[in-house]
DOSE-987691 format. One record per atom (N, C-alpha, C): x, y, z. Coordinates in pm, whole numbers, plus 50000, padded with zeros to 5 digits. Example, Ala and Ser with C-alpha at 12.3 -4.5 7.8 and 13.67 -1.06 7.14 Angstrom:
BEGIN
513194943150780
512304955050780
513204967050780
512854977550708
513674989450714
512905000350787
This chain:
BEGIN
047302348773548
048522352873618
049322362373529
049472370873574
050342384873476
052032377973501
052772380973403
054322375473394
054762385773498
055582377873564
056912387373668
056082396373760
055182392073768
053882398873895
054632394274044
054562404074121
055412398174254
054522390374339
053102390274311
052022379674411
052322368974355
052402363274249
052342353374180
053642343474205
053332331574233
054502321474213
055532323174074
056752323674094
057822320373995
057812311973891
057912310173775
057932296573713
059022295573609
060152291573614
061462287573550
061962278073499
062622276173363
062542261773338
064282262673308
064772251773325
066432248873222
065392240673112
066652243273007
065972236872872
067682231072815
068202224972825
069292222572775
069092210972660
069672204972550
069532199472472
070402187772461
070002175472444
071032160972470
071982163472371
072632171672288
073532169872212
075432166072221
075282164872410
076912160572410
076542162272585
078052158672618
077872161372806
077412176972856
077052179672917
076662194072985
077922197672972
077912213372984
078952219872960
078762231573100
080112232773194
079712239673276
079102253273307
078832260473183
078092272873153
076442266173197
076472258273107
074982252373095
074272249473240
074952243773353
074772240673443
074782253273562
075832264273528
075412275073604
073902280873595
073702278973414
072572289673393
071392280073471
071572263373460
070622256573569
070692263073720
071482268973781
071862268373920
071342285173981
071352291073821
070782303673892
068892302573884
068812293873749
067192293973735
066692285573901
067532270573970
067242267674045
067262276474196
068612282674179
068182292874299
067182305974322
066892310274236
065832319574232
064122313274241
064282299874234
063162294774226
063102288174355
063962281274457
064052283074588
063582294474681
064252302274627
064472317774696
063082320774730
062062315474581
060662324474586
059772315874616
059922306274630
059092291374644
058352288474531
059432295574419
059132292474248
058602272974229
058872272074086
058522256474034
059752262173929
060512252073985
061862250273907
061612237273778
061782238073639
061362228273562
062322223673493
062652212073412
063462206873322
062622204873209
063572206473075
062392209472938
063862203472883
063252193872830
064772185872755
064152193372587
065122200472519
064642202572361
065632194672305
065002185572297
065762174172153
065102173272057
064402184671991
064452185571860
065722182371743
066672186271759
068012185971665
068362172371676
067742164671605
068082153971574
069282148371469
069962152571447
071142150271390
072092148171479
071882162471579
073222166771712
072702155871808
071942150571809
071552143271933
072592133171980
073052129972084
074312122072162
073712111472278
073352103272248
073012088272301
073962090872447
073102090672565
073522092172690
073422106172774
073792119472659
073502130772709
072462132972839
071072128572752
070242130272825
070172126872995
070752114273020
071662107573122
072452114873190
072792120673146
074602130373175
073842142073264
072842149273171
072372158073208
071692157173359
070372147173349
070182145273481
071192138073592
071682132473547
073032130973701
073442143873717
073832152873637
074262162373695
073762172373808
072402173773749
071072182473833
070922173273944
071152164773921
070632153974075
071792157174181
073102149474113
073982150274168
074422167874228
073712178474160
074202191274272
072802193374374
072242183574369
071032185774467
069842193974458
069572196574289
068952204074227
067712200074126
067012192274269
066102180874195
064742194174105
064602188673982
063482197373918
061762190373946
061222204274019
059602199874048
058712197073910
059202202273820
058442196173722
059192189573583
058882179773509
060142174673374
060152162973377
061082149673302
061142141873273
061282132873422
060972120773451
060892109873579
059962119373669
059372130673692
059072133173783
057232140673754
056832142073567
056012149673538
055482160373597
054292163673505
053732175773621
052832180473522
051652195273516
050462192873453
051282201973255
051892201473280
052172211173159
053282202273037
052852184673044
054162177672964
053272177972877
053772167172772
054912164072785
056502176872803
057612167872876
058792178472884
059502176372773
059752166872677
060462163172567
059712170072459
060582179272393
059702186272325
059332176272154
060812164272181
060122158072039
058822150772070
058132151272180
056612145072186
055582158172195
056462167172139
055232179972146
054972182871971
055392175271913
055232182671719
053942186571704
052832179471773
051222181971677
050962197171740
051742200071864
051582213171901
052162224171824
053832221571790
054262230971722
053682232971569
052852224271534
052372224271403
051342232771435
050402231171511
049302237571538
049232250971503
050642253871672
050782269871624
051582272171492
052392269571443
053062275171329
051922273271239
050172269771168
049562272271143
049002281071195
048782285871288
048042298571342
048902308471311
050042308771300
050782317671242
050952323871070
050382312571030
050342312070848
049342316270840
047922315270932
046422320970890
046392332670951
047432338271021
047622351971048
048482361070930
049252357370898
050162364570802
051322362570840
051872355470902
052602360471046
053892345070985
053992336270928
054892327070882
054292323070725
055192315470693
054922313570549
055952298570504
055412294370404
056252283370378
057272290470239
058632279070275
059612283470219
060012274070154
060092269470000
060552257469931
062222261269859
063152272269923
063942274269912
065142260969857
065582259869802
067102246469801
067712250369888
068642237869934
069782239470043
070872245469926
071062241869790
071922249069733
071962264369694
070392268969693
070252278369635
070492292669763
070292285169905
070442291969985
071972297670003
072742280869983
074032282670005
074522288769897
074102295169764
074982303469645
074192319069701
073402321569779
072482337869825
073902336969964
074062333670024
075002329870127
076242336070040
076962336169964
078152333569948
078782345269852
076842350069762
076752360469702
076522377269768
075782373269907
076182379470038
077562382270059
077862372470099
079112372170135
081002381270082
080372380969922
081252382569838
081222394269792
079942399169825
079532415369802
078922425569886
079632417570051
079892423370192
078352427670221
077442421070184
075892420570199
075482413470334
074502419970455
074192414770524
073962400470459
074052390970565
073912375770554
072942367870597
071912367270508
070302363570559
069562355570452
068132358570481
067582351770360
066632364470289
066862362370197
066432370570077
064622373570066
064272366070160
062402364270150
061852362770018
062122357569930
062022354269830
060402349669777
060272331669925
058982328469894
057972336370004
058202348070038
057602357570140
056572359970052
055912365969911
055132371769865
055122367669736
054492351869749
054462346869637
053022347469590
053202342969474
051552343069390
050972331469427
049522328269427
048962316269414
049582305769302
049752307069225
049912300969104
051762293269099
052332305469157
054102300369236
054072293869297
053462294969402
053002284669568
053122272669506
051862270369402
050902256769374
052062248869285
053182257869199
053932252869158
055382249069185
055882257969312
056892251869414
056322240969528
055122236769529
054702228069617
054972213569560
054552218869442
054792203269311
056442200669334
057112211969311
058192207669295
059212204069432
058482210369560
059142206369652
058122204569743
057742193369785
056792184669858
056982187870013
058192192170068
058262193870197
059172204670241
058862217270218
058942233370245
059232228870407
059582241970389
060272246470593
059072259970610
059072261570653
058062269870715
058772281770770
058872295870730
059392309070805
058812317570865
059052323170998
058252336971060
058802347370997
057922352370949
058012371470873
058332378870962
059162386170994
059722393171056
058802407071011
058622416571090
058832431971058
059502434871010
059362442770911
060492444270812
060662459270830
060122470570930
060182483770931
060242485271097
060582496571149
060862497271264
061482490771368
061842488871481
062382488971580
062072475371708
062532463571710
061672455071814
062472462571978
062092463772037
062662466372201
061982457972308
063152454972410
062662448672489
063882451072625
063322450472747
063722452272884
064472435272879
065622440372934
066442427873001
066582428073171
066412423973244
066922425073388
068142431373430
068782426873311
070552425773373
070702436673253
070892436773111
070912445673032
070472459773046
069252464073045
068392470173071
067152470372929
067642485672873
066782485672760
067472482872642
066622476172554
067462471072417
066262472872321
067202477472197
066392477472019
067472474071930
066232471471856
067252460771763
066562464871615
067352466271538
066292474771402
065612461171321
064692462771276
063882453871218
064372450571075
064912455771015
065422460370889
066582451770869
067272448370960
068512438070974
067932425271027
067132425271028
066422409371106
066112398271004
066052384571014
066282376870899
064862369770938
063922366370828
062812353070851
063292342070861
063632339970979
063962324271012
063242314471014
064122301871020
062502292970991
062262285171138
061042286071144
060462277471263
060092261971222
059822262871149
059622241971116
060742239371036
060862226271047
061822223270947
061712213470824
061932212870705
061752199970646
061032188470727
061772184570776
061392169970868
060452171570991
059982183070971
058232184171063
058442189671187
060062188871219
060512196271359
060932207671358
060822212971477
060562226371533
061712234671546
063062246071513
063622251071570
063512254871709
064542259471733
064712257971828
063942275371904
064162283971834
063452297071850
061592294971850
061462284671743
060242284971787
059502275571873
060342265271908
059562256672006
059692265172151
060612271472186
060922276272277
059922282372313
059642293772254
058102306872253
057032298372313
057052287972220
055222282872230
055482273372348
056512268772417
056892257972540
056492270672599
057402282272651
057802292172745
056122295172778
055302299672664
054052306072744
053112292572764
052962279272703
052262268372714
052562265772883
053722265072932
053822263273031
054492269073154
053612284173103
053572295273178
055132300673266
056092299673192
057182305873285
057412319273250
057792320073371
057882338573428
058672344673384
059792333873406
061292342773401
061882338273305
062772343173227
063662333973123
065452334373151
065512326973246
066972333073290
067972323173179
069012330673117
070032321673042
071092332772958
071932326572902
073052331072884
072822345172780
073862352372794
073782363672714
073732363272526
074252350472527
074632347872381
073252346772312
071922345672352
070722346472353
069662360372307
070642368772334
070042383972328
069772386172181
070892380972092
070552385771944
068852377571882
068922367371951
067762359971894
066392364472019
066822371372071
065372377872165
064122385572096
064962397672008
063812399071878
063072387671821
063422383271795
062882370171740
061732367371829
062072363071928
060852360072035
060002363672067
060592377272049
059832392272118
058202393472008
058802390871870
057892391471771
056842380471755
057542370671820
056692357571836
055442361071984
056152363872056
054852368072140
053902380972090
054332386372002
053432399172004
052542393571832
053152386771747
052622375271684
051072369271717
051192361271857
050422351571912
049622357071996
049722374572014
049212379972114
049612377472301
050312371272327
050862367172443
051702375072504
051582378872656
052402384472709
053822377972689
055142386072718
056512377272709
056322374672874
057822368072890
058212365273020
059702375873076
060282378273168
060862388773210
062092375773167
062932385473101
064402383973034
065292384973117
066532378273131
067362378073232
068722372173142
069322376273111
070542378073030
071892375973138
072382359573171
073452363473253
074642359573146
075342365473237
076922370973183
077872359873098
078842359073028
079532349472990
080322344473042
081162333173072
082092324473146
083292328873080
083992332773129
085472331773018
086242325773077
087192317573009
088412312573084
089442320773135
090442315373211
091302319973264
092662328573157
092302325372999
093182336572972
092452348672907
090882345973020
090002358172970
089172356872765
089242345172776
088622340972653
087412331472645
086032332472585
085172323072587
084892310972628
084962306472712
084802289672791
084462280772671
085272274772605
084722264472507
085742253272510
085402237572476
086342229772457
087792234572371
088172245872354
089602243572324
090222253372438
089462262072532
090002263872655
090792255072729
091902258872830
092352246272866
091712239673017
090722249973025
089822245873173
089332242773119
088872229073176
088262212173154
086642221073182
085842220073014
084082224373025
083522214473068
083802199673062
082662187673105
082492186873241
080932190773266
080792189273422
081152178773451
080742170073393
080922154573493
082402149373511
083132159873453
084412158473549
084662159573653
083762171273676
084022175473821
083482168473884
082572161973867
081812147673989
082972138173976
083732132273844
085012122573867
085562123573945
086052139573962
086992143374023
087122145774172
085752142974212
085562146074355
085612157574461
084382169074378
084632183074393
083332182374449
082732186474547
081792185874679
080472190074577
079182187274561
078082196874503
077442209474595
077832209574679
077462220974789
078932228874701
080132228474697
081182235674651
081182242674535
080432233574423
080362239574325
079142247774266
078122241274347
077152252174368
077292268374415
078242267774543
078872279074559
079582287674480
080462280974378
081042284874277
080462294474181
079882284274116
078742284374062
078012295674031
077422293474140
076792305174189
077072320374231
078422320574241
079322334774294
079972334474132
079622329974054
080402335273914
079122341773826
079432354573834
078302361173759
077262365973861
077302363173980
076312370274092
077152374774264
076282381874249
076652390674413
075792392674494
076132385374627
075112392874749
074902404374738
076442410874731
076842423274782
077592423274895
078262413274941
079242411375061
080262404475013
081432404975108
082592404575098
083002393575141
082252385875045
082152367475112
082532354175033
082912344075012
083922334574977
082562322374966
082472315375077
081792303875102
080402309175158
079682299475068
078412304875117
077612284875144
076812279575225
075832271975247
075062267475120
074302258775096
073312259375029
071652268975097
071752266975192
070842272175242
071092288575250
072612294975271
072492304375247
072282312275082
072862302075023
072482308974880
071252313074868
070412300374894
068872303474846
068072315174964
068782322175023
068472325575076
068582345275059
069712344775024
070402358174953
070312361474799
069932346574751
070132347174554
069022358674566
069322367974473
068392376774351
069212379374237
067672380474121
068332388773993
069182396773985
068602406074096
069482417774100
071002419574145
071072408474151
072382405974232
073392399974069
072632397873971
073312390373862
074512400973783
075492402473743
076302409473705
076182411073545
076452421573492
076372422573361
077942418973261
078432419573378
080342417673346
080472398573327
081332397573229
082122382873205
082332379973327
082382368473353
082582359273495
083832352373448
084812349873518
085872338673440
085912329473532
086202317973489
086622304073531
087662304673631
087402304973757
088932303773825
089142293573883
090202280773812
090102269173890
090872269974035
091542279274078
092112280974199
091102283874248
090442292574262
088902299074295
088052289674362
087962281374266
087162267074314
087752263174376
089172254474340
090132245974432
090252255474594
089932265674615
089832268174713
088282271474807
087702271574729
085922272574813
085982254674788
086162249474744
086122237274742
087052228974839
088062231774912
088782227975039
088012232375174
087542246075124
086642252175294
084932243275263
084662237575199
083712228875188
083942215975218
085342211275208
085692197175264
085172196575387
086002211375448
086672212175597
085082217075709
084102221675623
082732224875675
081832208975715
082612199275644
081872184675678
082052177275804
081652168775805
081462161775976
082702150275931
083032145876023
084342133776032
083442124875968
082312119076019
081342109875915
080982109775818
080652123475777
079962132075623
081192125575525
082562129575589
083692129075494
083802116875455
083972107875587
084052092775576
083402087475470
082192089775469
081142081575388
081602085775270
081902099975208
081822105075062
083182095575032
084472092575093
085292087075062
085772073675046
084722067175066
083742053675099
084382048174904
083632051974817
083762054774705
085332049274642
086112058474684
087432060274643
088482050374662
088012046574791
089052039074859
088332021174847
087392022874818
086772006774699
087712005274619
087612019274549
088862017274385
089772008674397
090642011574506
092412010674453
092131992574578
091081990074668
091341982474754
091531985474853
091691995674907
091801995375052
090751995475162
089531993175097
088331993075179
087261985875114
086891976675159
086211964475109
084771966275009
084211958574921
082611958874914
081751963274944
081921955875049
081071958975203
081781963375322
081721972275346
082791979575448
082041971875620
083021966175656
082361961975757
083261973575914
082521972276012
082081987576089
083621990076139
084681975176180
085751975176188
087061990176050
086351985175942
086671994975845
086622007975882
084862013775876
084752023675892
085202030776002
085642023576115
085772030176238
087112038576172
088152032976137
089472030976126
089642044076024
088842043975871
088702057775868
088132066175924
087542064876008
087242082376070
087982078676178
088982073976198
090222077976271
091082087176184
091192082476027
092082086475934
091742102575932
090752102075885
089752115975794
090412128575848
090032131076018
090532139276080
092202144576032
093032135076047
094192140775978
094382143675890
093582139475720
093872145675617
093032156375586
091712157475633
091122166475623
091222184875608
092572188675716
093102200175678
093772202975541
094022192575500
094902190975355
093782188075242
093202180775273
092332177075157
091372185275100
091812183474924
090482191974842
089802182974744
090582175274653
089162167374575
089342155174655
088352145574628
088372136874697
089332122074612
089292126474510
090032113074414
091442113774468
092112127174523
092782124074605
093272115074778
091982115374775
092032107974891
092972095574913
093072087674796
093422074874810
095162076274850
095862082974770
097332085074794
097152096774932
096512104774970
096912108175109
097082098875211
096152085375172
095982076675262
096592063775254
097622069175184
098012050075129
098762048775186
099212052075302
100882046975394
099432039675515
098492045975553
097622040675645
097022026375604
097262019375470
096612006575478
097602000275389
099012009875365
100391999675311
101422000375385
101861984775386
103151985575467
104221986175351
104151981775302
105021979175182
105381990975074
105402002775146
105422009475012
106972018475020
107032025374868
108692028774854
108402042174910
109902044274949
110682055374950
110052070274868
110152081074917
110092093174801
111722099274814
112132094674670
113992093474683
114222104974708
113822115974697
114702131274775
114872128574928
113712124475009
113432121675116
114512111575134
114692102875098
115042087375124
116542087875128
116932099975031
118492104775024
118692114375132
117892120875181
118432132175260
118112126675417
117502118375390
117162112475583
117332097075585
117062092075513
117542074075517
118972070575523
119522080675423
121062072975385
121642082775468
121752082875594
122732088175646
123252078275757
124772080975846
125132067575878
124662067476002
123792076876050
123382072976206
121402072576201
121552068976074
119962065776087
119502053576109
120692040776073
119892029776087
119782030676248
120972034876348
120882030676477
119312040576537
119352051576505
118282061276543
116782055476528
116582046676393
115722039476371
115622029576466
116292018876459
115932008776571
116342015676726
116542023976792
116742031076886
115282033176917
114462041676824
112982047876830
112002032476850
112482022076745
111592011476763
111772006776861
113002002376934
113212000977074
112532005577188
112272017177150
111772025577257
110002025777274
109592023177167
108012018077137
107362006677175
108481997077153
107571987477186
107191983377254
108031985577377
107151982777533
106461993977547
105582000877474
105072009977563
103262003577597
102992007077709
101562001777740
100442011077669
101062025377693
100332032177633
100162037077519
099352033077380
099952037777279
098982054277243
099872067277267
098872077077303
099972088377190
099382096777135
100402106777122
101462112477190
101432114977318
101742122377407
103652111677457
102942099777457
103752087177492
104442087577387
104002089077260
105162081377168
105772089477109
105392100377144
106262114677121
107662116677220
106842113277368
108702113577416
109172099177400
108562087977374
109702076777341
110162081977217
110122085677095
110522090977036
111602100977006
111412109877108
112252121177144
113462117877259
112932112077304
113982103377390
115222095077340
114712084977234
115722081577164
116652087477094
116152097777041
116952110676939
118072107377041
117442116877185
118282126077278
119692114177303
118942100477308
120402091177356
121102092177261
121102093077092
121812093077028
122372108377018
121912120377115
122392132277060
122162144976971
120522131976943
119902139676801
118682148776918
118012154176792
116612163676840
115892168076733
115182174476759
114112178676650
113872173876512
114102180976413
113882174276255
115062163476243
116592166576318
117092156376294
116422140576326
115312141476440
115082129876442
113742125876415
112662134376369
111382137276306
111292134676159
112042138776096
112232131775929
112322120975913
113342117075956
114262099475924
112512090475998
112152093476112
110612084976122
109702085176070
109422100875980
108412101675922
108402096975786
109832092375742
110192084775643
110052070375643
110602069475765
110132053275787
109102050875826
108132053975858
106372052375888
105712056875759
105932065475675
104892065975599
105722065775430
107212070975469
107832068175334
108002080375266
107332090875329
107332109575277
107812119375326
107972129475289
108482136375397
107422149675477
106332146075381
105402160275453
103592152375490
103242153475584
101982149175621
101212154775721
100392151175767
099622149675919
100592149876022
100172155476126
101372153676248
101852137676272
103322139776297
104032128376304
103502117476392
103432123476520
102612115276639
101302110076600
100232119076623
098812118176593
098802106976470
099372105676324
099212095176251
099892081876276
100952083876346
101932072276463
100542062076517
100022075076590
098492066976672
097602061076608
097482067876460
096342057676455
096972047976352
098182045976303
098742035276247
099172020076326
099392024476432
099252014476569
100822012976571
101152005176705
102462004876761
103241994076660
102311982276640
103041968076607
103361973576443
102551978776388
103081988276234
104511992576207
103602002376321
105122013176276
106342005476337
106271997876450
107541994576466
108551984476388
107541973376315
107751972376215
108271977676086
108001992476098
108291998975957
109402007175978
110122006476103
111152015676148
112262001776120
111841984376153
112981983476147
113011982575981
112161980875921
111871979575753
113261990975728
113052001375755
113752013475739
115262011375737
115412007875903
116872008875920
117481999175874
116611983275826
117661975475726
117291982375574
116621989875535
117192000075432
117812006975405
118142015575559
119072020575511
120382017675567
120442005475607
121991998075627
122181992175481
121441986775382
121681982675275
121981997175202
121282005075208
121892022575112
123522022175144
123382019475242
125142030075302
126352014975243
125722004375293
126801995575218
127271994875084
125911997574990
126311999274885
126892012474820
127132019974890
127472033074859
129482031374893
């Protein structure tokens, strides 16, 4: 199979590393490798590199796959799910990376390095101090037999380096970049093994990428300086590369690098806390750093994979816009079914109590009575619980701006029990009905409109801004609210006395 051949199936991997929670860069660059591999009826893969065993973070690995699961971005080949090209953990691949990094030493092509960590760090500093590129000196590059045999004695477990070209020019085609060179002459022999028998990360990568044939290499731009590197490793091993795809950087909102001291929150799995749709943020996601080419907001899952191309990837910084989201993320609420919603909010409303264990069908009916009304309003879902808490509390306080400007006045207690008066015989409990008993009562007292629409919507739910007054009247039921009107007006006969 020739790389980036258009007959040929796709083959793409994420490779992210357990060293802490995903970071939402990390998860885009998953979302474009997964949509392009949809798009083509690619093999989308997961390649966990936990080589860096120091950085390694107990749970990551965990973190990581909830996340891919949880945006609906199950991988055809990788860890729980195998496939013919594992192991996916690259720390069960060492006898491989040894292999090749010997085929590389009986070529000319790496070399062992018995360098000190001190001696590196005083070439570092002597660099440094005498404005000298900052590299390694190749020192044990062209040693004698007789040096070798006697830095081996003295240091038993060397790191192993790829020799770089040390003359001319590496170049290589990016998708999104275009053409790039990079002078050879400034390039450093890095090391591919390490002391402790494991693999960098430059070189496990190479020998994973063509072992298990992927096409494409889609990932972040910060990647480009170490592409030489690669570039030399395939032409090294004799191996075709794979087609480069360089997407753009995330910046935050004051137009600066997306990193934990940004003040937009990087841990994805916030955004699952937080109750931000995975169809939403996929959209997101996905529109940061790429373009149909239309003049479009919300897109489907099905339409993404349907429109995604490379070519569509932008070469420009993408920034973080949490309004951006907070708003493709409301028209994704509002795209769900009264049931769809119900169920996702199922969750939330366990939390605080207002909906049982076991939700029995009495429950559920009752929210998707609710849903419908908050639904125009609603964007994460952890909100849900306080949009909804006057619907399963009777007991709850006042919001005192409200409570001062429509409770404590002296013709509210009568207006209140006037309205409850007027409710409770009614047979019908309908919007339509309890809107003119409602309005009716105003009128005997003289009142109308907000004068007499506040002071109820205070005493039914305790706020002053919601769902239509009526319509949530209805589904709070008659014996409630009338209850909560007279709750009201001996509140606010106790306000005015004590005043």
């Amino acid at each position: 199979m020739v790389r980036g051949n258009k007959l040929s199936k796709p083959r793409l991997r994420f490779a992210p590393s357990p060293t802490g929670s995903p970071h939402v860069g990390n998860i885009r660059t998953a979302v474009f490798n997964y949509l392009y591999c949809r798009h083509t009826g690619g093999t989308f893969i997961l390649r966990i590199e936990d080589t860096d065993r120091e950085r390694y973070v107990e749970g990551s690995l965990e973190e990581i796959m909830l996340s891919l699961r949880w945006m609906g971005m199950d991988w055809d080949e990788g860890p729980e799910v195998g496939g013919d090209y594992g192991p996916y953990f690259q720390s069960q691949r060492l006898d491989i990376y040894k292999k090749y990094a010997q085929e590389l030493m009986d070529k000319g092509r790496a070399y062992k390095c018995y360098c000190t960590k001190e001696r590196l760090e005083e070439l570092r500093k002597y660099q440094a101090s005498n404005k000298l590129p900052i590299g390694y000196d190749r020192r044990c590059r062209d040693l004698s037999s007789a040096e070798r045999a006697r830095l081996e004695r003295e240091c038993p477990e060397p790191v192993i380096r790829f020799a770089m070209n040390l003359e001319g020019t590496t170049e290589f085609d990016d998708l999104v970049r275009g053409h790039l060179s990079f002078d050879n002459a400034v390039q450093d022999d890095f090391v591919i093994i390490k002391s402790d028998g494991y693999p960098t990360y430059n070189f496990a990568n190479v020998v994973d990428d063509h072992l298990m044939r992927i096409t494409h290499v889609i990932r972040g731009e910060e990647f480009i300086s170490s592409t030489p590197k690669h570039v030399q490793m395939y032409e090294a091993f004799g191996w075709t590369p794979p087609i480069w795809v360089s997407v753009p950087l995330i910046l935050d909102e004051q137009r600066r690098k997306l990193s934990k001291r940004s003040d937009t929150q990087t841990r994805f799995v916030s955004y699952i806390e937080d109750g931000y749709l995975p169809d939403a943020m996929l959209n997101f996601l996905a529109t940061m750093g790429w373009s149909s080419g239309e003049d479009k907001k919300v897109y489907t899952r099905e339409e993404l994979i349907e429109k995604f191309s490379l070519e569509g990837i932008s070469a420009s910084a993408a920034v973080f816009d949490l309004a951006r989201l907070n708003d493709i993320q409301g028209e994704h609420v509002r795209l769900l079914s009264v049931d769809d919603l119900a169920n996702r909010l199922v969750p939330y409303l366990q939390k605080v109590g207002y909906i049982s264990s076991s939700p029995t069908n009495q429950e559920l009916e009752y929210l998707k009575r609710i849903v419908p009304l908050i639904q125009p309003r609603l964007t994460l879902l952890k909100d849900a619980p306080y949009m909804v808490a006057y619907f399963y509390q009777d007991d709850f306080e006042y919001e005192e701006k409200g409570a001062k400007k429509y409770l404590a006045l002296e013709n509210t207690p009568a207006l209140l029990e006037a309205v409850a008066d007027k409710l409770e015989p009614l047979q019908q409990w309908e919007c339509e009905t309890i809107e003119q008993a409602v309005r009716s009562a105003g009128a005997s007292l003289g009142l109308e409109g907000g004068k007499v629409t506040h002071p109820v919507r205070m005493a039914v739910t305790g706020r002053t801004a919601g769902p239509g007054l009526f319509e949530l009247m209805q589904v709070i039921g008659k014996e409630r609210c009338v209850m909560r009107l007279r709750r009201a007006a001996e509140w606010s006969r106790s306000q005015l006395t004590n005043c």
